[in-house]
Backbone bond lengths (Angstrom), bond angles and torsions (degrees), N, CA, C in turn:
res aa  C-N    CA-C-N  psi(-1)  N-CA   C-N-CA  omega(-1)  CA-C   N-CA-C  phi
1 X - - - 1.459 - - 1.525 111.18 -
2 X 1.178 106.05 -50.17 1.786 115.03 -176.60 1.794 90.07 -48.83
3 X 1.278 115.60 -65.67 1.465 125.68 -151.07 1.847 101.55 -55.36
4 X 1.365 99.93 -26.43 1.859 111.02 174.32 1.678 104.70 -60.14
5 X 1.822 100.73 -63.97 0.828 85.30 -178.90 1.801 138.29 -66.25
6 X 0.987 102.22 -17.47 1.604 102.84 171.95 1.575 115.33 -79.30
7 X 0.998 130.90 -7.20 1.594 139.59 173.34 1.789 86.12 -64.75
8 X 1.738 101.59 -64.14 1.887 94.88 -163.56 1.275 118.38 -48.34
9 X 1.863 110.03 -30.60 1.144 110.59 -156.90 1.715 108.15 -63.65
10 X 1.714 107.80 -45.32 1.150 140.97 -175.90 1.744 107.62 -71.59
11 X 1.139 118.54 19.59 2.044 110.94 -161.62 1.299 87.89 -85.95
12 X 1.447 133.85 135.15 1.461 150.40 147.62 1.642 106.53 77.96
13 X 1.706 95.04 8.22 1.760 96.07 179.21 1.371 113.23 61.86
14 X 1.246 119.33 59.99 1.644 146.91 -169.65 2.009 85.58 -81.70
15 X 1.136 155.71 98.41 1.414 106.33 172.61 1.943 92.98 -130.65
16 X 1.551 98.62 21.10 2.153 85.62 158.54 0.941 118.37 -64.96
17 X 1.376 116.71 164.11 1.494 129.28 164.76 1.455 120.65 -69.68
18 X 1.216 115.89 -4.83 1.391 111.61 172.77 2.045 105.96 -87.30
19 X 1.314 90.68 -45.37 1.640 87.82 171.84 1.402 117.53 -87.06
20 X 1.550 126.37 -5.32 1.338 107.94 154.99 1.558 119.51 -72.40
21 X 1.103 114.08 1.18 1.339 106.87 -170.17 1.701 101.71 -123.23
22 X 1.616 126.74 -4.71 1.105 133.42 130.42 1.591 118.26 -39.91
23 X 1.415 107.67 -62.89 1.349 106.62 175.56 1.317 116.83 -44.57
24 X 1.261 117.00 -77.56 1.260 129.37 -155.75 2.257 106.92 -57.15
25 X 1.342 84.19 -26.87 1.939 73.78 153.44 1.069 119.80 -89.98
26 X 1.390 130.18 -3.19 1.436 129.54 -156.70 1.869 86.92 -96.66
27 X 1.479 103.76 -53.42 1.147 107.60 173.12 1.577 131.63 -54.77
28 X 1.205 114.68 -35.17 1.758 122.51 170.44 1.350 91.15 -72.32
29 X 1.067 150.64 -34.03 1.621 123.07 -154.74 1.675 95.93 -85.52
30 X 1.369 120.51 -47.94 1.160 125.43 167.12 1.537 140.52 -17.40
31 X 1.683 82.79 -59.63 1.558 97.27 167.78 1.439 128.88 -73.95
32 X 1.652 101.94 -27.02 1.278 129.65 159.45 1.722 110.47 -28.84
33 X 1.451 100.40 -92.93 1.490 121.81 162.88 1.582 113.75 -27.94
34 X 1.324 129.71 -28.46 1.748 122.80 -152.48 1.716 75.26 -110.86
35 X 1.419 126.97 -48.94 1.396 116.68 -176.78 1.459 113.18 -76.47
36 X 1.110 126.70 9.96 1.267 119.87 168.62 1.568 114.70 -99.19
37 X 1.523 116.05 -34.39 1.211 131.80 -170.17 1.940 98.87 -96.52
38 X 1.438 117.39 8.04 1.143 109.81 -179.26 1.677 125.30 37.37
39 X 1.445 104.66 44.84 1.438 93.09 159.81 1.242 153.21 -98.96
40 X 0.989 138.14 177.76 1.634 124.71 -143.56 1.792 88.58 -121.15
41 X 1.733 98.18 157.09 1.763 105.50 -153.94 2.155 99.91 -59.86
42 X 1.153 108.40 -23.61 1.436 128.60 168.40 1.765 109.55 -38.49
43 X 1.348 92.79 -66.86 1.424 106.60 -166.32 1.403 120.00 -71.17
44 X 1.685 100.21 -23.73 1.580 127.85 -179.08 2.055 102.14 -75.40
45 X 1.476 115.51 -46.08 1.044 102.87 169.30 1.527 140.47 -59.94
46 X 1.652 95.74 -31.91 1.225 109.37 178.70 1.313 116.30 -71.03
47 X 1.311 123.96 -33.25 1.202 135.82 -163.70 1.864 112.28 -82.43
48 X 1.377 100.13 -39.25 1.611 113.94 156.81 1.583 114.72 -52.64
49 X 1.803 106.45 -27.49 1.682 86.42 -151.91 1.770 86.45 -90.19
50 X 1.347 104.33 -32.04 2.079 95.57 170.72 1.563 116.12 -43.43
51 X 0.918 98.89 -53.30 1.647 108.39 -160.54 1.424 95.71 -60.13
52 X 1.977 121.74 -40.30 1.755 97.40 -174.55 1.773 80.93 -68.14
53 X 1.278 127.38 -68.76 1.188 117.67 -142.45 1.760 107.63 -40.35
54 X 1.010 113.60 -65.67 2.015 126.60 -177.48 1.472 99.35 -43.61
55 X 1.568 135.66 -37.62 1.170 128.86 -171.93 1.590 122.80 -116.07
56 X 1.613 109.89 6.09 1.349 116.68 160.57 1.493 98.24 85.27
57 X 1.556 120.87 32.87 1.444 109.65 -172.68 1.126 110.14 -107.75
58 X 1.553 118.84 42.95 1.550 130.12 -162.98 1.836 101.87 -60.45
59 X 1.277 130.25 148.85 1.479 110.03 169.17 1.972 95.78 -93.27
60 X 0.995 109.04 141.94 1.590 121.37 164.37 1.410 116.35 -34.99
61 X 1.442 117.53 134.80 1.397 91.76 -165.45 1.703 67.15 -123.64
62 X 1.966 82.77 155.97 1.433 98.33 -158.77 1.548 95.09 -93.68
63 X 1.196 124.83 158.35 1.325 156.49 144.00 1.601 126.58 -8.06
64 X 1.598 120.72 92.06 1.380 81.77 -160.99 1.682 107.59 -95.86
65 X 1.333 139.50 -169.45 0.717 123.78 -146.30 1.445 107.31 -154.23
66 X 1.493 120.10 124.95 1.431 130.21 -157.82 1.735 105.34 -63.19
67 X 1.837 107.44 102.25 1.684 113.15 149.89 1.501 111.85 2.16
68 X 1.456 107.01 126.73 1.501 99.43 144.04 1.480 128.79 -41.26
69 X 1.331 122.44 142.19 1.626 111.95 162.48 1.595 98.52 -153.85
70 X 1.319 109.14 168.81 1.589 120.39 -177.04 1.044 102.93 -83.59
71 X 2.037 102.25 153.94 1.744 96.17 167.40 1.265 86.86 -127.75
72 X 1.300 116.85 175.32 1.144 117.45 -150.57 1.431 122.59 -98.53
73 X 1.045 125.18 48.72 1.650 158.39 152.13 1.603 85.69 -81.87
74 X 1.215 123.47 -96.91 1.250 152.04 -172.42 1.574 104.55 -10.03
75 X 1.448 99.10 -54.39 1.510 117.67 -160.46 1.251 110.03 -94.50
76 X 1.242 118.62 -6.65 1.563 142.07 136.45 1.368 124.55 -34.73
77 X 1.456 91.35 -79.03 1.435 110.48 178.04 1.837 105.91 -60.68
78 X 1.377 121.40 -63.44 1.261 116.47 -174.40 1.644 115.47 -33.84
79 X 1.883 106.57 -33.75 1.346 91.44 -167.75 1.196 111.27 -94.31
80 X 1.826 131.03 8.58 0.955 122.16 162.33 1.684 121.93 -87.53
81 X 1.178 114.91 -24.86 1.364 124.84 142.96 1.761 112.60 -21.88
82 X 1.128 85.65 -85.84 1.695 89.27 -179.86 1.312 133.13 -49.43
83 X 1.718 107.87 -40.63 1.338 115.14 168.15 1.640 120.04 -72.26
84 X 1.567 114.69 -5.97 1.646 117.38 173.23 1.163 85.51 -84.99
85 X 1.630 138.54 -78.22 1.434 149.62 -96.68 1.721 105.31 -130.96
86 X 1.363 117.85 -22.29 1.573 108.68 161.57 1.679 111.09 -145.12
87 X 1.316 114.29 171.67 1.393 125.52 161.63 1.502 142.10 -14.87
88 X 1.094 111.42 131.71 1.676 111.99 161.97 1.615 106.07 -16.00
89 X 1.423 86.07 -63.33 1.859 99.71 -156.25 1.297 101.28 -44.54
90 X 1.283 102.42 -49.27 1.907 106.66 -147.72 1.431 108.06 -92.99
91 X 1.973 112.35 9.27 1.302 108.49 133.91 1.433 141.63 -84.11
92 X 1.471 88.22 3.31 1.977 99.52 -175.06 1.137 83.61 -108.28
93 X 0.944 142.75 -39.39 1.895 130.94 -170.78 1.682 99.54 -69.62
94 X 1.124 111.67 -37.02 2.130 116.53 170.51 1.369 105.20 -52.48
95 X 1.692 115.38 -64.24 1.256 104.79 -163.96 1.760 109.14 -88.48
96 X 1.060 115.04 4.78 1.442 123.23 171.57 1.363 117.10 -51.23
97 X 1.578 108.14 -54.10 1.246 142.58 -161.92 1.518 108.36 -80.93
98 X 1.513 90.16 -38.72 1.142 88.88 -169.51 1.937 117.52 -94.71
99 X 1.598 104.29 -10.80 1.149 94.24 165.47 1.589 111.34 -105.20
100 X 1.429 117.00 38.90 1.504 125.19 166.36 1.179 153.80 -109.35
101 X 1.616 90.02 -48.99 1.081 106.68 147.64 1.649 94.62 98.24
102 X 1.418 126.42 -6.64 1.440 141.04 177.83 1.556 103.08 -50.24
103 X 1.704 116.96 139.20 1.195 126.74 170.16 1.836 101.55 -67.96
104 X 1.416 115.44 168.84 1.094 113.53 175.20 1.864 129.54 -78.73
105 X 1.136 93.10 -2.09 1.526 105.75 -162.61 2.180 81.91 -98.13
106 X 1.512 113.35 -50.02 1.535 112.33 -167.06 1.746 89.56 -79.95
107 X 1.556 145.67 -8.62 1.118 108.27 -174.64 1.780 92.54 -93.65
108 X 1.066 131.59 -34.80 1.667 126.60 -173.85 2.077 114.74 -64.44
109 X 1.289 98.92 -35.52 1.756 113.24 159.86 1.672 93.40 -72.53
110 X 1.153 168.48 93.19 1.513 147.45 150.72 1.710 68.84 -130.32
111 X 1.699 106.92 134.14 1.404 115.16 152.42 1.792 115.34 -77.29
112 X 0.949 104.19 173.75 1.898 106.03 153.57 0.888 112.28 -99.83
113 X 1.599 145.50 2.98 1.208 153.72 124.70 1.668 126.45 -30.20
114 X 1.756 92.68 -36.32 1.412 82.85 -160.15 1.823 100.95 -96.26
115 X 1.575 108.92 19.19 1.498 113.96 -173.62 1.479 104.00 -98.90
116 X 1.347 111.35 110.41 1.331 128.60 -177.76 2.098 123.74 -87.82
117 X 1.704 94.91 43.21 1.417 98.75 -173.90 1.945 115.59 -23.35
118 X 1.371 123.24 -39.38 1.352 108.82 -172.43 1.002 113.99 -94.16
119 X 1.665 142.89 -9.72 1.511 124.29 153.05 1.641 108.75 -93.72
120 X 1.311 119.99 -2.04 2.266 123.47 179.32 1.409 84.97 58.69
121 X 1.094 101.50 78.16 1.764 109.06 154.58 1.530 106.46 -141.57
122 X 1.031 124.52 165.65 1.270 128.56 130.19 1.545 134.08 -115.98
123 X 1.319 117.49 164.53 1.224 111.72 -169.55 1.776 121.68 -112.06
124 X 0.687 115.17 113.81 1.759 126.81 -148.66 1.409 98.40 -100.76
125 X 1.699 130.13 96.34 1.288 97.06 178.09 1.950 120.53 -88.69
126 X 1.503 106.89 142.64 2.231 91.82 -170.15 1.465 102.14 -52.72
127 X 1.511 90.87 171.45 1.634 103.08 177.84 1.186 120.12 -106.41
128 X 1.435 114.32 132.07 1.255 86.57 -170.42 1.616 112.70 103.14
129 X 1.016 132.09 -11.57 1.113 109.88 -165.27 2.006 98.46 -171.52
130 X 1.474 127.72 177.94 0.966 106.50 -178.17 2.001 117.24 -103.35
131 X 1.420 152.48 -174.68 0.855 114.90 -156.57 1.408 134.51 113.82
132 X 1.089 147.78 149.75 1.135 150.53 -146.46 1.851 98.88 -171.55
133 X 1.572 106.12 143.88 1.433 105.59 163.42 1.516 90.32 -148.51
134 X 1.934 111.81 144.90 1.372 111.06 -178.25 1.718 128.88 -127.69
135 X 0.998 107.94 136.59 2.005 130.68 -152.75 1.507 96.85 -95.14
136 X 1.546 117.15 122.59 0.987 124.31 -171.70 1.512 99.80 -68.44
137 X 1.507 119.43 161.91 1.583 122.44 -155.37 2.022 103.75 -137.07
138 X 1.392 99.28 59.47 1.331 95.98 -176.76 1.312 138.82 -37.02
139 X 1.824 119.52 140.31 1.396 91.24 -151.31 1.704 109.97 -90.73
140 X 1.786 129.63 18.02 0.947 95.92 176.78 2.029 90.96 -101.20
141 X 1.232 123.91 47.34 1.338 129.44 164.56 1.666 109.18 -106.70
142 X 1.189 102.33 -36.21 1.719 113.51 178.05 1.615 108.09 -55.83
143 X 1.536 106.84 -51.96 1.589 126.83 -174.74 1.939 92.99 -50.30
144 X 1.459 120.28 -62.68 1.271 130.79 -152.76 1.777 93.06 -78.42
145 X 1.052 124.66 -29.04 1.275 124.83 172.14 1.653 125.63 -64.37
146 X 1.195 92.17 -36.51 1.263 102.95 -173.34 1.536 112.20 -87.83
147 X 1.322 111.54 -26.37 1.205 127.39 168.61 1.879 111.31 -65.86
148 X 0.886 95.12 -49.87 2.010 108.47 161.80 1.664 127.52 -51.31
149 X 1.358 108.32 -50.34 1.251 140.35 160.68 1.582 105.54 -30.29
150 X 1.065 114.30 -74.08 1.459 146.98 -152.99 1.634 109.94 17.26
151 X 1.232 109.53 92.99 1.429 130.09 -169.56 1.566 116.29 74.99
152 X 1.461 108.42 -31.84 1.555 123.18 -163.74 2.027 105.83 -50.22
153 X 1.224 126.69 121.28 1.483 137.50 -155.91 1.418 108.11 -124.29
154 X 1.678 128.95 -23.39 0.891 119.06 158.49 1.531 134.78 -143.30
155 X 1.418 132.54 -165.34 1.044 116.73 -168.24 1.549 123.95 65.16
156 X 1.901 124.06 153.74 1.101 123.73 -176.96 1.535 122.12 -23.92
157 X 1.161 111.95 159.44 1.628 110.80 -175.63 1.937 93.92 -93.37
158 X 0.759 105.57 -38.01 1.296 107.23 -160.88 1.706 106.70 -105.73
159 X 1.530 124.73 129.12 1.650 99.46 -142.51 2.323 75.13 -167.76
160 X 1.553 92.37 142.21 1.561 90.72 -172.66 1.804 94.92 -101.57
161 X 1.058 116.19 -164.62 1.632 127.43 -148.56 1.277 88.79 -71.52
162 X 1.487 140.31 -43.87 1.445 135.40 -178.51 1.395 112.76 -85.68
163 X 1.367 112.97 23.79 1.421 108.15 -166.26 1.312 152.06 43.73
164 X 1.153 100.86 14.65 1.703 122.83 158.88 1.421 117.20 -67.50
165 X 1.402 108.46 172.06 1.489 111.04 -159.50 1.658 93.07 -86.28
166 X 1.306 111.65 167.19 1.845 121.74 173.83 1.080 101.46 -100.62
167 X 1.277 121.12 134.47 1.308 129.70 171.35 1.175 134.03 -95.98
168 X 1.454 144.60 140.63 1.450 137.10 -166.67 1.966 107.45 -28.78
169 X 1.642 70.82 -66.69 1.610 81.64 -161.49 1.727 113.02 -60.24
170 X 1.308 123.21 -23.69 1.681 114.19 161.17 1.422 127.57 -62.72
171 X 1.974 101.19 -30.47 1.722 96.51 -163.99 1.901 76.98 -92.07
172 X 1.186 141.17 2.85 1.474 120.85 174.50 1.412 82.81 -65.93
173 X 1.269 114.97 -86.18 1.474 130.94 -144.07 1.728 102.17 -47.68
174 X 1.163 129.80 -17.48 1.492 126.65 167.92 1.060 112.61 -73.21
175 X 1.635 112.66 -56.75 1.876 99.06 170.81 1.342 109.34 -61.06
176 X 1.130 148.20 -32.43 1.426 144.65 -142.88 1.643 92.88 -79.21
177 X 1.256 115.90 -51.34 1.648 135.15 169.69 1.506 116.80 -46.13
178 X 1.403 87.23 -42.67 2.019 94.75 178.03 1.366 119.40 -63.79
179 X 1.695 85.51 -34.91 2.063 101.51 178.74 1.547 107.29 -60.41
180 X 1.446 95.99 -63.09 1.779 107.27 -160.76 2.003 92.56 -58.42
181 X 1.144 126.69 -53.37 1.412 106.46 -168.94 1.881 109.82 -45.77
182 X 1.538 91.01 -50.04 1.429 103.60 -170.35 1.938 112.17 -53.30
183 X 1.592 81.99 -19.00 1.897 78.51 172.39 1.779 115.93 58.54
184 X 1.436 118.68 4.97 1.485 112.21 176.24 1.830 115.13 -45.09
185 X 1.219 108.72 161.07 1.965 110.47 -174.11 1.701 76.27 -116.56
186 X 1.164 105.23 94.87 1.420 125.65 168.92 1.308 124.31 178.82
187 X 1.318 139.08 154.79 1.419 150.37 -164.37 1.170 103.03 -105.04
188 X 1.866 129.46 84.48 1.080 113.45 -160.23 1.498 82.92 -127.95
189 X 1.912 124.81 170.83 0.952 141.02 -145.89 1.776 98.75 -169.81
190 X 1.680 96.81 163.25 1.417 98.11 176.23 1.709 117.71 -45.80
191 X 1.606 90.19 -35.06 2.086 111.11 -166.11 0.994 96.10 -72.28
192 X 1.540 128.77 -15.19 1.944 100.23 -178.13 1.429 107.64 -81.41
193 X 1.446 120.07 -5.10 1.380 96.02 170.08 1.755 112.33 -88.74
194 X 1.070 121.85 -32.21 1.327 105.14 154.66 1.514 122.77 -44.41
195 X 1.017 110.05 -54.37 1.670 108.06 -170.61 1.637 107.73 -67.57
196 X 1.492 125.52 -10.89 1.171 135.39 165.80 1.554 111.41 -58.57
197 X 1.183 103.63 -70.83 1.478 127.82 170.56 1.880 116.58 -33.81
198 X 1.406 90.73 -59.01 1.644 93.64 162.06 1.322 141.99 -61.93
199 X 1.611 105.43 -21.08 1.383 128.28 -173.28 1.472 90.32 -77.92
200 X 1.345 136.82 -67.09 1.607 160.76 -121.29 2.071 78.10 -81.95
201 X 1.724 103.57 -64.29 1.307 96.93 -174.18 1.835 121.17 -52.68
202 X 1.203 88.76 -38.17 1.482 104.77 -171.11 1.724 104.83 -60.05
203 X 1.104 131.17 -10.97 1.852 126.63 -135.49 1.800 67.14 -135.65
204 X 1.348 156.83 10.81 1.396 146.12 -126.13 1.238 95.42 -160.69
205 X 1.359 117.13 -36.06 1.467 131.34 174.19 1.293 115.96 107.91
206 X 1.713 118.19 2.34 1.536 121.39 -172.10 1.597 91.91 -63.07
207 X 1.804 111.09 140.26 1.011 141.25 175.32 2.468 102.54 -45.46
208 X 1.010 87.18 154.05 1.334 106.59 178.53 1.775 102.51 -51.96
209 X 1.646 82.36 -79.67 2.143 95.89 168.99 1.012 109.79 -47.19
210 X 1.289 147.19 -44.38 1.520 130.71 -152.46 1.631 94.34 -92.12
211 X 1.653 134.78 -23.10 1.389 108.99 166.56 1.611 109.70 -89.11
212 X 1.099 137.88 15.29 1.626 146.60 162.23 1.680 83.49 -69.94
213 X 1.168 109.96 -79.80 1.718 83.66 -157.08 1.398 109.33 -71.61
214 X 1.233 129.04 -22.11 1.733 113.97 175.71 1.204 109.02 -66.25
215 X 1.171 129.75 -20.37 1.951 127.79 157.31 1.246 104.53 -82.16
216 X 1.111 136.69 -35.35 1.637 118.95 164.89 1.744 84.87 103.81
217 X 1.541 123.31 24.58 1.574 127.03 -173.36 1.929 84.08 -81.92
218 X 1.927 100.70 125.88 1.512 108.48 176.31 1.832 106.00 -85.08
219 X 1.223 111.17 4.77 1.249 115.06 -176.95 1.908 109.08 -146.01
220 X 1.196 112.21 139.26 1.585 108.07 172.94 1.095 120.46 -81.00
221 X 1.440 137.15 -16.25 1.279 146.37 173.41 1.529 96.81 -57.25
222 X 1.678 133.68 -43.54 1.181 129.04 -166.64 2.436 99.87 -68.59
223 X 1.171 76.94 -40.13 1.530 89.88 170.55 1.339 135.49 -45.06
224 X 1.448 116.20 -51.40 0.925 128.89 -173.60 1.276 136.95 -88.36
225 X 1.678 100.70 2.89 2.034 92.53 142.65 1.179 127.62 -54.13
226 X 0.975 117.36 -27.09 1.520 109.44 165.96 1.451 139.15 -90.71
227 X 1.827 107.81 36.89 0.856 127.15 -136.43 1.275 85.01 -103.17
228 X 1.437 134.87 -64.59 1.381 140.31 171.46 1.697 115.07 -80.38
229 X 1.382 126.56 49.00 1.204 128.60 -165.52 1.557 94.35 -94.38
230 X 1.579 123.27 143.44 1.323 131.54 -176.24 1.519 98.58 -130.50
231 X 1.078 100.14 129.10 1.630 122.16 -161.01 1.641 112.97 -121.27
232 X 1.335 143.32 129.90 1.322 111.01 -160.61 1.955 87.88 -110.39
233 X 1.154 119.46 121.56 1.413 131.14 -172.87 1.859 111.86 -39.59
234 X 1.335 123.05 -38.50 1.191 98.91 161.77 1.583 136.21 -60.47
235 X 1.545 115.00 -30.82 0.998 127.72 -156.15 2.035 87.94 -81.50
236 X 1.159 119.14 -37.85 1.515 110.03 -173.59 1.421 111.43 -82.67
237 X 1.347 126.46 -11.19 1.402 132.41 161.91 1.359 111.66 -64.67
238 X 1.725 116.06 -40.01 1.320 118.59 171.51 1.230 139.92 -69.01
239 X 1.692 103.46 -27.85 1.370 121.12 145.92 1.416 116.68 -32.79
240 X 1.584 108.96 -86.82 1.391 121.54 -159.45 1.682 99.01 -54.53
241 X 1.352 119.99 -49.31 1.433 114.47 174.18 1.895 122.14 -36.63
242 X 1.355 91.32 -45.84 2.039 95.69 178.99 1.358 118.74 -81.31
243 X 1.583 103.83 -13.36 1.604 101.57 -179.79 1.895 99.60 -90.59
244 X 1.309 110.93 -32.71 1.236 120.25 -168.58 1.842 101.99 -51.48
245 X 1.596 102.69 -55.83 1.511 121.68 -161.05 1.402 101.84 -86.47
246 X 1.252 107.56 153.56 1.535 115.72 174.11 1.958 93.01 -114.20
């Protein structure tokens, strides 16, 4: 209710003293009316949300604004990072991610079951819910996979020195480590390599919908920051070139 009332106080950025003091009767009579009719903070929200809707008092909804993601300098550098400072693996777990576009919770659950080398898919099951949605499986990722693999047929794909599963919170703190060595002047996160991944498709010409479901986005509105994304064509050739090559 408070937060209602400070929207009125604040509507179109009124802030003279003649209309603060408009307000502030506008505001006592209000409360007037809600304490007379005894309504409850429920009834008070609802009743706020007619009045923007019936009177057009929508607040602006702000802008949202395209994720960090790497370009491919960046993604350059990251993989020389990795190739000084950690493992084989945790360059296939980099470009895994990064040619997937997998949330962090569906890339550490990914079976080797669910890698479908003869149609290059993978199989993603949603969260949460029952179902499957499936991520194209490029084939020079299949080559590096399989090379990773090395005979190995079942159980998690992704598996630490004792072969236990990886857990969110370890493969965070590995990328998080990969970042800070790499020292980038950017706000980057496990999601910018997803949002990398989305960008690369997006700059490629893949349709809006068709990266909603390869992100597994249950709505396109979540999609469609990247709706007007401007990409400069060398730089996404250079992409696909560093993810392609090891």
């Amino acid at each position: 209710m408070n937060d209602d009332i400070k929207y009125y106080q604040q509507f179109k950025g009124q802030n003279t003293k003649g209309t603060e003091s408009k307000q502030k009767k506008c505001i006592k009579e209000i409360l007037a009316i809600l304490k007379k009719h005894q309504m409850t903070p429920t009834q008070v929200r609802y009743i706020f949300k007619k009045v923007r809707e019936s009177g057009n008092y929508q607040k602006p909804k702000s802008k949202r604004k395209l994720p960090d993601f790497l370009n491919p300098a960046e993604i350059h550098h990251l993989r020389n990072v990795i190739n000084q400072n950690f493992t084989p693996q945790d360059m296939f777990m980099f470009d895994f991610m990064l040619g997937t576009g997998l949330r962090i919770g569906e890339f550490v659950n990914l079976m080797i079951t669910d890698l479908d080398f003869t149609n290059a898919t993978l199989k993603v099951p949603f969260v949460g819910k029952t179902g499957n949605r499936y991520v194209p499986f490029p084939m020079s990722l299949q080559t590096k996979t399989k090379l990773y693999l090395n005979g190995r047929r079942r159980g998690y794909l992704f598996v630490k020195k004792d072969e236990t599963q990886y857990t969110t919170r370890a493969l965070q703190a590995k990328i998080k480590k990969i970042y800070n060595i790499g020292a980038l002047d950017k706000k980057l996160t496990m999601h910018s390599l997803r949002h990398t991944y989305a960008t690369v498709l997006r700059a490629n010409g893949v349709a809006l919908q068709d990266i909603q479901v390869y992100l597994g986005h249950s709505s396109i509105k979540v999609t469609e920051i990247y709706a007007h994304l401007v990409y400069d064509m060398d730089q996404q050739k250079q992409i696909m070139q560093i993810v392609d090559n090891t």
